[in-house]
C-alpha positions, 0 to 999 in steps of 0.5 A: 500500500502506497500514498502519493502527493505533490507540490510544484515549481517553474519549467524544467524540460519535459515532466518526465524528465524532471523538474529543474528545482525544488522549492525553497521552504526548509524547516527543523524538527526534533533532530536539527534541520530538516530539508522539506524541499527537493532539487531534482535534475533533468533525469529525476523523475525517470530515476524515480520511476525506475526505483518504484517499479522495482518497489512495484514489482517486488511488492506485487511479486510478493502478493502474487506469491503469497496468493498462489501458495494460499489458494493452493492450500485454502478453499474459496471459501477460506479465502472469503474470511481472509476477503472480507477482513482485509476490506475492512483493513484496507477502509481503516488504513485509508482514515488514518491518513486524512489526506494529509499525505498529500498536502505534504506533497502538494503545497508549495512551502510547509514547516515543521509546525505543519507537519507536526500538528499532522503528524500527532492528528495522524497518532490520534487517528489512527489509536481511535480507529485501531481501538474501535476497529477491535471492539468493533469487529464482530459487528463488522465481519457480520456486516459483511456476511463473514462472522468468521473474519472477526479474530483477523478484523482485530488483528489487523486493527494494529495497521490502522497505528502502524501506518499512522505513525509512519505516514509523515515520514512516508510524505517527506520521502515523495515530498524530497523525491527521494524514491530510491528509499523509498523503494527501498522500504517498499521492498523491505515490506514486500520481502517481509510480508512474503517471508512471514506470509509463505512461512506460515501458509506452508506451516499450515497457518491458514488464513493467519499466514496472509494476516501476520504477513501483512501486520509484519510488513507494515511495522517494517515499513514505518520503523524503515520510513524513521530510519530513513527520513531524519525529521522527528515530531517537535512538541508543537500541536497547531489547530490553526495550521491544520485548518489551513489545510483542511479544505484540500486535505478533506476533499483528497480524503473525501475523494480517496476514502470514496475511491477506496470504496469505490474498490471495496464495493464489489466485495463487499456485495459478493460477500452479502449476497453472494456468499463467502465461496464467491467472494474469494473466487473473486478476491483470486481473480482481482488478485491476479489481474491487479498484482501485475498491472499494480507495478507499473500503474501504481509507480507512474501515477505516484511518480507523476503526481509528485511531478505533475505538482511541481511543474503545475504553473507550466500547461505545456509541460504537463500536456508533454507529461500526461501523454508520455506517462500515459504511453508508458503505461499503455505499452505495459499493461494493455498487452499484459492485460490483454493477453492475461484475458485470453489465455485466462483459462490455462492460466488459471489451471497452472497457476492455481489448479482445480477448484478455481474454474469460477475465476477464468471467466472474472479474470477475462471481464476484470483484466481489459478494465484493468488496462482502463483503469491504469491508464486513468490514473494519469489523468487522475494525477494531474487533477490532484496536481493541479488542486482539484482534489474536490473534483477528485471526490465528486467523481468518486462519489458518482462512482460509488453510487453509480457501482453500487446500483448497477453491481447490486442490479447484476449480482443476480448473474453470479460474479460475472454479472457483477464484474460486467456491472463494474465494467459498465460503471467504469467504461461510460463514466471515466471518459468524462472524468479524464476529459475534465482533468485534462480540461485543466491543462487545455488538452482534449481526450482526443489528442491524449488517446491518440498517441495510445491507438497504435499500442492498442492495435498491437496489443490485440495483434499480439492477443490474437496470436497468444491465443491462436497458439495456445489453441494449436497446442491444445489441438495437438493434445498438449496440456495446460501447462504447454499451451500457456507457455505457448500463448505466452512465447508466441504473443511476446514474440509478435509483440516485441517484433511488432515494438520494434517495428513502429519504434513508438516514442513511449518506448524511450521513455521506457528504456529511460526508466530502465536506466538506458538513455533513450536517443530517440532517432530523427523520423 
């Protein structure tokens, strides 16, 4: 679990190159004085992606891990108590942070009377929420339809704390662009959360194996976060200086908590009525399609927030910005997606073996939606960049309340009527989102899309081919390890070929980020 934020300063070249300067505001807490500012050269942001992609992808690479091994031991209905408390956890980590994470990051000059007085709100937040999610969780988990899930909910409480006592420092660290650190604790709680989480699911820990893995990861995180940003609390509390930022920090919150809601919703009406089994035959398939897409979407929109924020006086470069971010993005995760969509059902029989047949036809609605989604949240970023957090939390307010009659509406379908509902909400509302945050930097949806039509054509080239291959095998009589290995080598290879050919410019941005100078050829 990650939190982003911004702030912003004059041109630098293009936002994916970083901008030139950071601002000039410095303060001094507990331990002698504490730059809050950060000067980042021409080539920071790539080296920031880079370094958060390789948090990205350890951290999903351990999840993945994790939910294999305990889908290979744990039926879906086990699964579905694990589902149902980690909901509950992932709604409290995000009231512990307020929004404060991203005023932080996104306004131009803070110092240490700001960031303490969050810092100790933080504290309170969280001890209040960790004592009431305790207390709390029997009612819960039969809110959900989980009584079962009630031991994990008050377990999982001590994360409300834990994240709350870290998030400053968190905020510091993207504030200074210090991502290379930053990777650093990702990787920490992602080794950390596997270690403990496989250990105990082999052990035969059951459920436990996912919930000490990720309280165990957690408390690594935070205690990792002190070790590397020197600012310490002073003992100073402003109830004037938290007003300041109220009105920005609420409506990021307001938009956040919605958004998370917004992600929660479909579980939370799978578990209500549709049933335990169901819910974790869900919670399987969303897995796998957003473990992947996690480690480049969530590294860009991170990344770009930061910068979009610090070069937000400049529409130009925030134009450049948007669409280069949005290149990388596509050229990532639209053949993944699409090629994870049409090779579902080998991939589902390797991976995670028999009894989970329910997810293969999940996996084929929730991956292409994925991509959409990834993608959006380019767009996403320069709307909070640029102030709008309260456009953020009216747009997750619709989604909510969209999602919630169209899933409830389809859920007489099974869980592919919901998926497909959540489709339906995602696909005709996020145009019209993405067309506002780019009003904001005088760019229409047209020409940000555009660029993107060629790694889509390629992309369903490629899907054609993995499956025309995999079908080939499966004629030949070879099983499903051999087909998905098939599909997958048959679609990398036309994809690379194809890349390689139209030589598009997001893959220099992608070899930058890789840590190879991109010189883009003269055409």
């Amino acid at each position: 679990m990650s939190r982003s934020g911004p702030d912003v300063r004059r041109r630098g070249p293009d936002v994916l190159d970083g901008p030139r300067q950071g601002g000039e505001a410095a303060g001094s807490g507990g331990a002698g004085s504490v730059s809050f500012d950060a000067v980042v050269d021409t080539d920071g942001v790539a080296r920031a992606s880079r370094h958060t992609v390789l948090a990205q992808l350890a951290t999903q690479t351990s999840r993945l891990a994790v939910n294999v091994i305990l889908a290979r031991l744990l039926t879906p209905s086990d699964f579905g108590v694990v589902a149902a408390a980690m909901v509950v956890m992932v709604v409290v980590w995000q009231l512990t942070d307020l929004g404060t994470s991203a005023v932080i990051i996104q306004r131009d000059v803070i110092d240490d009377v700001l960031v303490s007085s969050l810092f100790y709100a933080n504290v309170l937040l969280g001890a209040g929420l960790c004592a009431a999610m305790i207390t709390g969780a029997g009612p819960l988990a039969a809110l959900l339809g989980q009584p079962a899930a009630a031991p994990a909910i008050q377990v999982l409480a001590s994360v409300g704390l834990l994240g709350a006592l870290g998030n400053m420092h968190h905020a510091l660290l993207r504030r200074t662009m210090q991502f290379g650190r930053l990777a650093a604790i990702n990787i920490a709680n992602a080794l950390v959360t596997g270690l403990v989480g496989i250990s105990l699911a082999v052990a035969g820990a059951g459920i436990w194996a996912l919930v000490a893995g990720t309280v165990a990861g957690v408390a690594v995180s935070t205690v990792a976060a002190w070790a590397y940003q020197p600012w310490r609390p002073s003992a100073t509390f402003s109830p004037r200086r938290l007003r300041a930022v109220a009105r920005f920090s609420i409506h990021f919150f307001y938009s956040s908590a919605l958004a998370v809601g917004f992600a929660q919703l479909d579980k939370v009406i799978i578990s209500r009525l549709l049933g335990g089994t169901a819910l974790g035959t869900y919670t399987v398939a969303q897995r796998t399609v957003t473990s992947p897409i996690n480690t480049v979407s969530e590294a860009v929109s991170t990344v770009s927030f930061s910068a979009f924020a610090r070069d937000q006086n400049n529409v130009e470069a925030l134009r450049s910005g948007a669409s280069r971010a949005a290149g990388v993005v596509a050229l990532i995760v639209l053949p993944s997606m699409l090629g994870l969509a049409v090779l579902a059902e080998d991939a589902v029989a390797v991976v995670y073996g028999p009894g989970w047949e329910a997810a293969i036809p999940v996996i084929q609605v929730l991956a292409p939606l994925a991509a959409l989604q990834a993608i959006s949240r380019v767009t996403a970023s320069v709307m909070l960049a640029m102030g709008r957090s309260d456009w953020l939390y009216r747009w997750a307010l619709a989604y909510c309340l969209a999602g919630a009659a169209v899933m409830v509406a389809s859920s007489q379908w099974g869980l592919v009527g919901v998926s497909l509902g959540l489709a339906v909400v995602v696909v005709v509302l996020t145009p019209f989102e993405m067309m506002m945050a780019l009003g904001l930097i005088e760019m229409r949806l047209s020409t940000y899309l555009r660029p993107l039509l060629p790694h889509a054509v390629i992309s369903a080239v490629m899907a054609t081919a993995a499956w025309l291959a995999a079908a080939l095998a499966d004629h030949l009589g070879t099983g499903s390890a051999l087909q998905l290995l098939a599909g997958v080598a048959t679609g990398g290879a036309v994809h690379v070929a194809l890349m390689w050919r139209a030589r598009l410019p997001a893959m220099d941005d992608a070899r930058r980020v890789a840590g190879r100078w991109a010189v883009r050829s003269s055409r």
